[in-house]
C-alpha positions as CSV (number, residue, x, y, z in Angstrom):
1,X,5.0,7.2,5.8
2,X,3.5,6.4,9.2
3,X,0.6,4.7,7.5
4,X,3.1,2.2,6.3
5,X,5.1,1.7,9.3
6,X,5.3,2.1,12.8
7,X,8.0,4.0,14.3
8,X,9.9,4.8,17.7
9,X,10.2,8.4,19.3
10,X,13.4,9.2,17.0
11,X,11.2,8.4,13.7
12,X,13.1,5.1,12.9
13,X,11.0,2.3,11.4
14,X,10.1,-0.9,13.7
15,X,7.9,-2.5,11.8
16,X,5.5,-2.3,8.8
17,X,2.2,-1.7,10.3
18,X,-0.1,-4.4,9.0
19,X,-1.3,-7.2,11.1
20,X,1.4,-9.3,10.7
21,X,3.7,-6.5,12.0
22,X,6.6,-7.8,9.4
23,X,10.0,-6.3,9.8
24,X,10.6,-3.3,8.7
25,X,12.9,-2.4,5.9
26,X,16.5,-1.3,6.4
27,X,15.6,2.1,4.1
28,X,12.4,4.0,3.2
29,X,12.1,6.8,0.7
30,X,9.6,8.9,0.3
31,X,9.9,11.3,-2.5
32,X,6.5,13.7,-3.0
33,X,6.0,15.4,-6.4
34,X,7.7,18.2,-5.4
35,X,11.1,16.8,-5.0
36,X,10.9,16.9,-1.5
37,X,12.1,13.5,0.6
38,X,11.9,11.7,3.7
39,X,14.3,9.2,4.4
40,X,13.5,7.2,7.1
41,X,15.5,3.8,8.3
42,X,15.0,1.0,10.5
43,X,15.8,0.3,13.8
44,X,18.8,-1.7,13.1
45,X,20.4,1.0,11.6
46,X,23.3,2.9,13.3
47,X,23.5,7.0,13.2
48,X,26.6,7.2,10.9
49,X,25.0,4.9,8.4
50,X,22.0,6.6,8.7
51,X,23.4,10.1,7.7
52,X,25.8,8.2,4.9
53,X,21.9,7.0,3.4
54,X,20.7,10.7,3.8
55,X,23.5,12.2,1.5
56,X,23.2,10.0,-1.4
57,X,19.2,9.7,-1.1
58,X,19.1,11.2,-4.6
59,X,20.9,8.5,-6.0
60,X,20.0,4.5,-7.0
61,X,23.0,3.5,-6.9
62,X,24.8,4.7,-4.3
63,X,21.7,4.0,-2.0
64,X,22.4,0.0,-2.8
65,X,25.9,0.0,-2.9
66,X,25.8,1.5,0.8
67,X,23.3,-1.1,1.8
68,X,25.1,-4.0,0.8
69,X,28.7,-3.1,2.1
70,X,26.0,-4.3,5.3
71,X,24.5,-7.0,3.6
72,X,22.5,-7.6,0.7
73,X,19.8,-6.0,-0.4
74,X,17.2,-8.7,-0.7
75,X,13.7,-6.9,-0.4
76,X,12.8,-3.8,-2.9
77,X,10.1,-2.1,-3.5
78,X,9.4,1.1,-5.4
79,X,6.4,2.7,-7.2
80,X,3.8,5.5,-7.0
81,X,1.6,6.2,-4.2
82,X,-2.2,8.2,-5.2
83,X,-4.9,9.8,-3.0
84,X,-7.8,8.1,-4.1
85,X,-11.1,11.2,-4.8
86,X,-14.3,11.5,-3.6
87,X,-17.4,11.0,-5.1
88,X,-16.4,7.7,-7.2
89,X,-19.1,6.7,-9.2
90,X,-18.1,3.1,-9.3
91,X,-18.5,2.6,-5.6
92,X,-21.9,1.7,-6.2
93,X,-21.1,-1.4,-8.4
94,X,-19.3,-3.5,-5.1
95,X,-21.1,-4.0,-2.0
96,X,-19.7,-4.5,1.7
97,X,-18.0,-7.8,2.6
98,X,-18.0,-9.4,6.1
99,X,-18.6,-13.0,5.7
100,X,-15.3,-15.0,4.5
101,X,-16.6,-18.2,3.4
102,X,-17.9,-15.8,0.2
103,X,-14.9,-14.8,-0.8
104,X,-13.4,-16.7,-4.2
105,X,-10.5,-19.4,-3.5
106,X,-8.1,-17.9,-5.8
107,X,-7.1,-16.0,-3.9
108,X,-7.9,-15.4,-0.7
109,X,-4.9,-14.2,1.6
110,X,-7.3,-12.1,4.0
111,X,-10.3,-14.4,4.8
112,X,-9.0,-14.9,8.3
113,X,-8.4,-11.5,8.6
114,X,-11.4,-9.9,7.1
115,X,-12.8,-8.4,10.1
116,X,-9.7,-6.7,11.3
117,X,-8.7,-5.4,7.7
118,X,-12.7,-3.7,7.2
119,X,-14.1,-1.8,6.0
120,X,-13.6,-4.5,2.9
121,X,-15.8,-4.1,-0.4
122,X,-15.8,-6.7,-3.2
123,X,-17.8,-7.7,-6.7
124,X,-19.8,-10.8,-6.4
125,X,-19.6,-13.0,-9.4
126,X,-21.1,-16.8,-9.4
127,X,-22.3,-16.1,-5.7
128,X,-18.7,-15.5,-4.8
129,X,-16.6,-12.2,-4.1
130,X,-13.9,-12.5,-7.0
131,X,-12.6,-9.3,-6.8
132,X,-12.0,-7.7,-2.7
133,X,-10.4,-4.0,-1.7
134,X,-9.9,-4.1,2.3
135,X,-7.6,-1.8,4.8
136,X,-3.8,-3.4,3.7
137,X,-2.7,-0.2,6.5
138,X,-4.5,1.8,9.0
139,X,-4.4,4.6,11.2
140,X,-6.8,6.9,12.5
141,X,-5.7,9.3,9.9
142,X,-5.8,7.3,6.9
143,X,-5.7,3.9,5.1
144,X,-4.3,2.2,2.0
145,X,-5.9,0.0,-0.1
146,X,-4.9,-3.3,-0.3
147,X,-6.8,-5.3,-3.4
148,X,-7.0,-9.0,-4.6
149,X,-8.6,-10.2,-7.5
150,X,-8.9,-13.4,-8.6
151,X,-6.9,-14.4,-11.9
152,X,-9.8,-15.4,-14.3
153,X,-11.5,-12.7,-13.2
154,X,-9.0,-9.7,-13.8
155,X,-9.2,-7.4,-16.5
156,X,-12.8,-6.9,-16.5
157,X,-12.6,-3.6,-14.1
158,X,-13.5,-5.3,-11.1
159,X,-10.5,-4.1,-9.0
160,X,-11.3,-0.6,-10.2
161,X,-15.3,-1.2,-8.6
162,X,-14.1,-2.7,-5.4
163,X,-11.2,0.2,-5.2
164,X,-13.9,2.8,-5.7
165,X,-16.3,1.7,-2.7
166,X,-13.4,0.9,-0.4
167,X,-12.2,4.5,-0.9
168,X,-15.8,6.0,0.0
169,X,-15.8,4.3,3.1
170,X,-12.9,5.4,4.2
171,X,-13.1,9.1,3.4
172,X,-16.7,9.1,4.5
173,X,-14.7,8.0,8.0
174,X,-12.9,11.2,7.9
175,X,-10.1,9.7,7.0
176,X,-7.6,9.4,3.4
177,X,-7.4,6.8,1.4
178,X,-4.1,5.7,-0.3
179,X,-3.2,3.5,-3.0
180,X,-0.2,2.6,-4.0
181,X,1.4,0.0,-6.1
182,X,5.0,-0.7,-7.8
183,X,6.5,0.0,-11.2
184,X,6.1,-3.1,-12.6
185,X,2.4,-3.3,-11.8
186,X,1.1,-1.9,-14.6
187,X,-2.8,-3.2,-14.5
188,X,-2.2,-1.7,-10.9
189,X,-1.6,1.9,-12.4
190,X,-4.4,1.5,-14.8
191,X,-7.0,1.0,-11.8
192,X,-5.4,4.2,-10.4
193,X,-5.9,6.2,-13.4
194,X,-9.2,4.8,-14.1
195,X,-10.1,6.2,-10.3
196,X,-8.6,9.7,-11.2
197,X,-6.1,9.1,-8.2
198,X,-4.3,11.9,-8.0
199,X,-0.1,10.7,-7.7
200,X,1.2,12.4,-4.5
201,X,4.9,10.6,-4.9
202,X,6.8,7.8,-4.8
203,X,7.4,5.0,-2.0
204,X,11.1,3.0,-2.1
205,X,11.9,0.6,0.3
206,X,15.3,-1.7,0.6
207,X,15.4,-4.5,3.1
C-alpha cells in the first residue's frame, strides 16, 4: 500500500505517489490472499466515516452505497496485484532506455519523464522502442511496474520482455517489484502469468 500512496502519521492516504502526486482516493482496499485487509482512506475522510467503511469492507455494495451518501463514486479501480520472480529469462530480449526521442509516438505518456521514472527497459522495433516498462511507483523498498506498448505492436509478447528486464533491475536493486493491473485487463493478466508472477492480492480503490 505505501508503494501506491503516500500517507500522514495516522496512515490516511494524501496522495498517490507518482510524479504527478494525483489525489488520492477517498477508499483503498487491500485484500492479500489470505483474507486479510487493510483499509485505508483519504485525508478527507472523517473518523466516523472511516470506521462505517471498516465494518462493511467485506462487502461491494455497501462500501459504494456509503460512499455516495458523500458523493459519487466517480473513480474505481480494482484488480490483482503479483510480485514479479527472479531470474526472468526474457529480461535479456529488452535493453535499457534513457534517450526519449526513441521512444514510439503511440504512445508515449512518459518521455518527459523518463529519467525520473528509471530504471525503464523497452523492445526496439523499426529503430524505435515500441514496447516500454518504467518505475509507475517507487520507494526505497519496492516499485511497480508501469508498461506501455504501442497499439500495432501489442500481442506479440513485447510487454512481457520489457516487464521481464524492468523486474531484474529492480530486484537486483534490492528492492520488489510489483505489477499490478485491473480486472478488465485481461492481456495485462496474461503478461503476468507469462512472467510466473506470483498473485499476492487484490488492490480496490473508490474516489
Amino acid at each position: 500500500m505505501r508503494t501506491l500512496y503516500r500517507v500522514d502519521r495516522l496512515g490516511r492516504l494524501v496522495c498517490v505517489n507518482d510524479i504527478g502526486e494525483r489525489t488520492a482516493p477517498r477508499l483503498f482496499i487491500g485484500t492479500g490472499s489470505d483474507g486479510r485487509r487493510v483499509v485505508r482512506v483519504g485525508v478527507g475522510v472523517g473518523e466516523r466515516e472511516w470506521r462505517a467503511l471498516l465494518r462493511c469492507a467485506g462487502d461491494a455494495e455497501a462500501v459504494r452505497a456509503r460512499l455516495e451518501t458523500r458523493a459519487p463514486v466517480e473513480h474505481e479501480h480494482r484488480g490483482p496485484a503479483y510480485v514479479l520472480p527472479g531470474g526472468l529469462r526474457a529480461a535479456a530480449r529488452a535493453a535499457l532506455v534513457t534517450d526519449p526521442s526513441l521512444l514510439h509516438p503511440d504512445p508515449s505518456p512518459w518521455g518527459p519523464e523518463l529519467e525520473l521514472r528509471g530504471p525503464c527497459f523497452g523492445v526496439m522495433d523499426g529503430g524505435q522502442v515500441v514496447s516500454i516498462c518504467c518505475c509507475a511507483r517507487t520507494t526505497p523498498e519496492a516499485a511497480e511496474a508501469g508498461v506501455q506498448t504501442a497499439t500495432a505492436f501489442r500481442g506479440r509478447g513485447f510487454a512481457a520482455w520489457a516487464v521481464a528486464a524492468w523486474g531484474e533491475a529492480v530486484i537486483a536493486s534490492g528492492r520488489v517489484a510489483f505489477y499490478s493491473t485491473s480486472r478488465e485487463n485481461l492481456a495485462s493478466q496474461a503478461v503476468a502469468r507469462k512472467l510466473g508472477a506470483v498473485e499476492f492480492g487484490e488492490d480496490w480503490s473508490l474516489g
